[in-house]
C-alpha positions as a Markdown table, in Angstrom:
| # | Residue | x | y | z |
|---|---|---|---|---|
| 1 | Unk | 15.0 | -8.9 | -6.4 |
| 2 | Unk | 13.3 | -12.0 | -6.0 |
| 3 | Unk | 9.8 | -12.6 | -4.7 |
| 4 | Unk | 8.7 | -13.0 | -1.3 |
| 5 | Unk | 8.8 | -16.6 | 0.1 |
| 6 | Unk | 5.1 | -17.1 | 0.7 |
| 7 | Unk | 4.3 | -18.5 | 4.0 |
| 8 | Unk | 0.8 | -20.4 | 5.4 |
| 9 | Unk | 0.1 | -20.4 | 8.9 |
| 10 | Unk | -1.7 | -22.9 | 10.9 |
| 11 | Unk | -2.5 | -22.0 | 14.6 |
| 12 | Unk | -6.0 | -22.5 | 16.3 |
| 13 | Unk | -5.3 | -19.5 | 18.8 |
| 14 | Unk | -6.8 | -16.0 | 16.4 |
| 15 | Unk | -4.1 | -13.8 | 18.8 |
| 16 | Unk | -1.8 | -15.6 | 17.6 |
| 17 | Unk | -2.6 | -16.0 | 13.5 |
| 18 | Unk | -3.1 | -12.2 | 13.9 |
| 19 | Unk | 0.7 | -11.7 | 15.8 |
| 20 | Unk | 2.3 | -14.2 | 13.1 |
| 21 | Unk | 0.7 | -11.9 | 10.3 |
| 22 | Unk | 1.8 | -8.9 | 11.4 |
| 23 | Unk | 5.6 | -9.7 | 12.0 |
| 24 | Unk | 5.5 | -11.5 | 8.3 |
| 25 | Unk | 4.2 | -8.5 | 7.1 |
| 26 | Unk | 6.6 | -6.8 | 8.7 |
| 27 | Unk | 9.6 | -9.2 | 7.9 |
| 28 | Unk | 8.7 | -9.0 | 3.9 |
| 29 | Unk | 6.9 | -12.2 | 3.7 |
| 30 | Unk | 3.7 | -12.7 | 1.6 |
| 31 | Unk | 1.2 | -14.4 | 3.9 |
| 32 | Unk | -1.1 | -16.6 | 1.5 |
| 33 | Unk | -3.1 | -18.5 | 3.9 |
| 34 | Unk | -4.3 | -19.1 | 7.4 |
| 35 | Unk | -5.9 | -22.2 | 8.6 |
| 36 | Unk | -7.4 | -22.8 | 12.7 |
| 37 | Unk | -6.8 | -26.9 | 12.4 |
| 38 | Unk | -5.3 | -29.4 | 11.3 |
| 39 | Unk | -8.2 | -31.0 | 9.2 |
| 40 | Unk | -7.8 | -27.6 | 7.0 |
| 41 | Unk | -4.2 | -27.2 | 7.4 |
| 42 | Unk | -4.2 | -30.2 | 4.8 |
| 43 | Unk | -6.7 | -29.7 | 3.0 |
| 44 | Unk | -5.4 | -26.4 | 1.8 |
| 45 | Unk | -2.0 | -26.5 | 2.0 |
| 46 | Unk | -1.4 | -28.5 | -1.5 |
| 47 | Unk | -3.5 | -26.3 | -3.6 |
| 48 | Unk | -1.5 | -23.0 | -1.8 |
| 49 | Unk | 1.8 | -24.2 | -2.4 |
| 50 | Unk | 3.5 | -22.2 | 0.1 |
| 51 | Unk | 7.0 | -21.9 | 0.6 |
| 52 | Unk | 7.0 | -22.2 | 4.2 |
| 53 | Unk | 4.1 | -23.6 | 6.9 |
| 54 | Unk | 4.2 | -22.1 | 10.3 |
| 55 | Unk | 2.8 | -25.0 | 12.1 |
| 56 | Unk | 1.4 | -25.6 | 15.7 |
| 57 | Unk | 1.5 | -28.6 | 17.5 |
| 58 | Unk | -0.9 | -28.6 | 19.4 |
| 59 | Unk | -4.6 | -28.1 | 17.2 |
| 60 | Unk | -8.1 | -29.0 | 17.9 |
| 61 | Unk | -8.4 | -32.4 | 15.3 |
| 62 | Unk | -5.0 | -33.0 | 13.8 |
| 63 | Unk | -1.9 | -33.3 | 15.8 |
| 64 | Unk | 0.2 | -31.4 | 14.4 |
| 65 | Unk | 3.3 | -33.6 | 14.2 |
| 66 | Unk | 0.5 | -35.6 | 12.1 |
| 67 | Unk | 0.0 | -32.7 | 9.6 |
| 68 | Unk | 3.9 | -32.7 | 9.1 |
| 69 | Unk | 3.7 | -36.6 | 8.4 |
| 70 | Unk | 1.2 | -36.1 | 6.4 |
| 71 | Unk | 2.1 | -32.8 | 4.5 |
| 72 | Unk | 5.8 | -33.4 | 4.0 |
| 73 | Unk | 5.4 | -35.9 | 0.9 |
| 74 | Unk | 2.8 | -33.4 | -0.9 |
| 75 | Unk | 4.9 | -30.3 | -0.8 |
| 76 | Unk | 8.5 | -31.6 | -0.1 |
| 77 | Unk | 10.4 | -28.3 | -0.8 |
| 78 | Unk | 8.2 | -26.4 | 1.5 |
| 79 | Unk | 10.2 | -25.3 | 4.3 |
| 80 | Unk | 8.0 | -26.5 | 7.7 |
| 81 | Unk | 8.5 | -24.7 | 10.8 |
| 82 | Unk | 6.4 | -26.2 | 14.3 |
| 83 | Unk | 5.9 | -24.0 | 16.7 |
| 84 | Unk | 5.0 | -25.6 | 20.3 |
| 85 | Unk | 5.7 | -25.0 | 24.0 |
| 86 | Unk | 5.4 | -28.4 | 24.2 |
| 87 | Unk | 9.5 | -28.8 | 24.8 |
| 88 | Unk | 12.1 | -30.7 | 22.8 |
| 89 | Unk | 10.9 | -34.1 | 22.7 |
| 90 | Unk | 8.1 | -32.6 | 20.4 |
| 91 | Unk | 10.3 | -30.9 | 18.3 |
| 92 | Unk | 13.1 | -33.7 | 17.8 |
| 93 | Unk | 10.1 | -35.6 | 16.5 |
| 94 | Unk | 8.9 | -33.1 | 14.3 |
| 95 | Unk | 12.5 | -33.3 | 12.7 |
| 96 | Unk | 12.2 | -36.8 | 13.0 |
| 97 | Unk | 9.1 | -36.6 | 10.5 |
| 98 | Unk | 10.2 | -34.1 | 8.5 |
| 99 | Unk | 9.8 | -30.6 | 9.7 |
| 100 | Unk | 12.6 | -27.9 | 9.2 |
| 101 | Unk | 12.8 | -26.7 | 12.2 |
| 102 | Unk | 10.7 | -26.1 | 15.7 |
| 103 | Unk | 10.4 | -22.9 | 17.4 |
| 104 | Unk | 9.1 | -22.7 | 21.2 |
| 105 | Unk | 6.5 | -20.2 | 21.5 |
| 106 | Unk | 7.8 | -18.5 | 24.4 |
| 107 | Unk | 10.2 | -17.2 | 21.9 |
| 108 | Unk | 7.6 | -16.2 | 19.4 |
| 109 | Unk | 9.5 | -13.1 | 18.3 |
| 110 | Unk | 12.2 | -15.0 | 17.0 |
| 111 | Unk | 9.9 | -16.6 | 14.1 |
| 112 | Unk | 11.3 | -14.0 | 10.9 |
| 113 | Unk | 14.7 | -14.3 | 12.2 |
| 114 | Unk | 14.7 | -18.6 | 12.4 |
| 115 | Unk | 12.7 | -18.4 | 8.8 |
| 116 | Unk | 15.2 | -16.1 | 7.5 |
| 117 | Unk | 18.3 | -17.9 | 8.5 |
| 118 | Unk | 16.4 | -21.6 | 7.2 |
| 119 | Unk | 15.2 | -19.8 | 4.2 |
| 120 | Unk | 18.8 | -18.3 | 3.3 |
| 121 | Unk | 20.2 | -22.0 | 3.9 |
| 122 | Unk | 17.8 | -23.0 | 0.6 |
| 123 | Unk | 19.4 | -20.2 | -2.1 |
């Protein structure tokens, strides 16, 4: 059995950190690391090494489109996932700069579903 894929989550809204931990928890993922902005979204992130970033797009300092830019050459086998109720023009340029995959957060309880299909696309 192989480990679980450890995950990071950035989101400045605490309900929401504390929903995302709970359904990893609950989907079998090792939650290593939380950050509220973007600022610490980077400066963590390299030193955690996460497997996947749960990402929002919307965050108090760093846009979070410019944390994917920004994070995708440090860990380029980490599996990014921004979340946003921002629409699809937001998430087609995500993808455009290098995120896995977008997921709208009025369909929050969809996240360990979408991170198990990407993450069984990778074995």
């Amino acid at each position: 059995m192989s480990a679980p894929a450890r995950v990071f989550v950035v989101e400045d809204s605490a309900d929401l950190r504390f929903l995302y931990r709970l359904m990893l928890e609950r989907g079998g993922y090792d939650l290593v690391g939380e950050a509220d902005d973007g600022a610490a979204a980077l400066a963590q992130a390299p030193d955690l090494e996460p497997d996947v970033i749960v990402l929002d797009a919307v965050l108090p300092d760093v846009h979070g489109l410019e944390v994917v830019r920004r994070l995708r050459p440090l860990l380029p086998h980490a599996t990014i996932v921004l979340c946003s109720a921002a629409g699809p023009d937001v998430a087609r340029e995500a993808v455009d700069l290098g995120a896995d995959s977008w997921l709208d957060k009025a369909q929050t309880y969809d996240l360990v579903p979408l991170l198990d299909r990407l993450l069984a696309g990778r074995s």
